[in-house]
C-alpha positions as CSV (number, residue, x, y, z in Angstrom):
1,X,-10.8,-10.0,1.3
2,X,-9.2,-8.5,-1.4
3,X,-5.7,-7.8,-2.7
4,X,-5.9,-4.0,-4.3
5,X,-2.8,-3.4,-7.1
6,X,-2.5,0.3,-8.5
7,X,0.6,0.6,-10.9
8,X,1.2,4.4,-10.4
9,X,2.5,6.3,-13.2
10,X,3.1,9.8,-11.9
11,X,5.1,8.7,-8.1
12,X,4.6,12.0,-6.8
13,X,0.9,11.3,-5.8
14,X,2.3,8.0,-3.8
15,X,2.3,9.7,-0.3
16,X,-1.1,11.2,-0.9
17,X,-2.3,7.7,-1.8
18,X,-0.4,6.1,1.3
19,X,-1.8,9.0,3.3
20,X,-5.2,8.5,2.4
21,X,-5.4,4.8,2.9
22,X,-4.6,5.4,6.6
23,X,-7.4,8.2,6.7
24,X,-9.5,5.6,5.2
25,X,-8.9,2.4,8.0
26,X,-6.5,0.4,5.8
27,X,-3.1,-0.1,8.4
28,X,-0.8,-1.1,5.5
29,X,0.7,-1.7,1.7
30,X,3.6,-2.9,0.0
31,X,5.5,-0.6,-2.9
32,X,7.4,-1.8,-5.3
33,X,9.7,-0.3,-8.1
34,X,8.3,-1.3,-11.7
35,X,9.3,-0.5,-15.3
36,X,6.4,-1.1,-17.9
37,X,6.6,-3.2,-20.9
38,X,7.0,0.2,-23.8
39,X,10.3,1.3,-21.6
40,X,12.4,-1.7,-21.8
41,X,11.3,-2.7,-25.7
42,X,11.9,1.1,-26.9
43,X,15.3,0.4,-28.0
44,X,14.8,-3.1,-29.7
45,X,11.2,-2.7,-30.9
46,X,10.6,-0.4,-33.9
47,X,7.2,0.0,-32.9
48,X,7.9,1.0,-29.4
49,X,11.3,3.2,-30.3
50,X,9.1,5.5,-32.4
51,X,7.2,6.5,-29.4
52,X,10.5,6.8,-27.6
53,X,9.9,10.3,-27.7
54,X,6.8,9.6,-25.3
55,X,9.4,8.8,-22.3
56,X,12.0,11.4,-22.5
57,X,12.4,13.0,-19.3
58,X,9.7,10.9,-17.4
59,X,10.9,8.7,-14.4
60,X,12.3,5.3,-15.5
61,X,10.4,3.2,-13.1
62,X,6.7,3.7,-11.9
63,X,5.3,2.1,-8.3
64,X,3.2,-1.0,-7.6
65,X,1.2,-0.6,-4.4
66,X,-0.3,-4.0,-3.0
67,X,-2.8,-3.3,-0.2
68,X,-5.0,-6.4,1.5
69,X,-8.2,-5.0,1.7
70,X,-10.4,-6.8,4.7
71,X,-13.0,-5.6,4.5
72,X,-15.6,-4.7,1.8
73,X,-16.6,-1.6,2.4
74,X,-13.3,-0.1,2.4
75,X,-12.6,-1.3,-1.0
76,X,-15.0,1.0,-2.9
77,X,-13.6,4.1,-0.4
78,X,-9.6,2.9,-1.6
79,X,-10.4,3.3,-5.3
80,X,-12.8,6.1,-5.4
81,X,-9.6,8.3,-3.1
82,X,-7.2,7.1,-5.7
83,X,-9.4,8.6,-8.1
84,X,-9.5,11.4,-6.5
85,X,-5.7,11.5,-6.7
86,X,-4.8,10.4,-9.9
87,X,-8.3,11.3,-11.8
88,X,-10.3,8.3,-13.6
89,X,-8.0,6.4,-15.3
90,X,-9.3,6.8,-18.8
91,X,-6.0,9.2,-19.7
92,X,-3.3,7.2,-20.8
93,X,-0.1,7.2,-18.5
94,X,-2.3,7.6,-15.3
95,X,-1.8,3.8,-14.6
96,X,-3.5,0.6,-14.0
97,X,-5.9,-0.5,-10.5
98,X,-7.5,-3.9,-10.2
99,X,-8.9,-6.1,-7.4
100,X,-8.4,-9.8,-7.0
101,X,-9.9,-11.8,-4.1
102,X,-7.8,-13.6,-1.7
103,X,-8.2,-16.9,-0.1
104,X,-5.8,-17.1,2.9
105,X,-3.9,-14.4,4.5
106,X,-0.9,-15.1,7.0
107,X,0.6,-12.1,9.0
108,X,-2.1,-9.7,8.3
109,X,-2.5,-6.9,10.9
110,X,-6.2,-5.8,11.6
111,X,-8.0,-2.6,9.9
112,X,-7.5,1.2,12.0
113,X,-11.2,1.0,12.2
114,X,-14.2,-1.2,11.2
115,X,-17.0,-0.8,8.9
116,X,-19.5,0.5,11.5
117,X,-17.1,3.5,11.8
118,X,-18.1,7.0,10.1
119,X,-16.3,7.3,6.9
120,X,-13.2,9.8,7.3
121,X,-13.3,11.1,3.8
């Protein structure tokens, strides 16, 4: 198992995300508000409050989605649609996905559909 974490930048792909990781098999996720490190030292850091400029007019807070990923082979699917979404990651502001493995999950309801299914996207 593994515990997926994208910090989102741009919130307005959110749904499309959520959307697609039902099309894909995974049942749920958790989304949080989050505010990144360069927002909240902008005003006391010189270093950061010269790129202050970089945050006018954006969204104060971006989204943390936590997803428990069951099964392997829905893992590479998850990323590659978030991809797909957001683009590859390499242009600053898009965000920030890892993986950790998990141990133990409590509470955990099952996967839409297994591995043997055909791939919805």
């Amino acid at each position: 198992m593994k515990l997926l974490v994208l910090v989102l930048n741009e919130t307005d792909n959110l749904n499309e995300i959520l959307e697609g990781f039902l099309d894909i098999g995974i049942r749920g996720a958790t989304v949080i508000d989050s505010t990144g490190m360069g927002r909240i030292l902008s005003p006391h850091v010189p270093l950061f409050g010269g790129l202050s400029h970089l945050f006018s007019g954006e969204r104060p807070a971006n989204k943390v989605v936590f997803s428990i990923i069951q099964q392997d082979c829905f893992l590479q699917e998850a990323i590659s649609m978030v991809e797909r979404v957001v683009g590859d990651f390499k242009e600053p502001g898009t965000g920030i996905l890892f993986t950790l493995d998990v141990d133990n999950v409590l509470g955990l309801a099952g996967n839409i559909r297994d591995c043997s299914s055909n791939s919805t996207t």
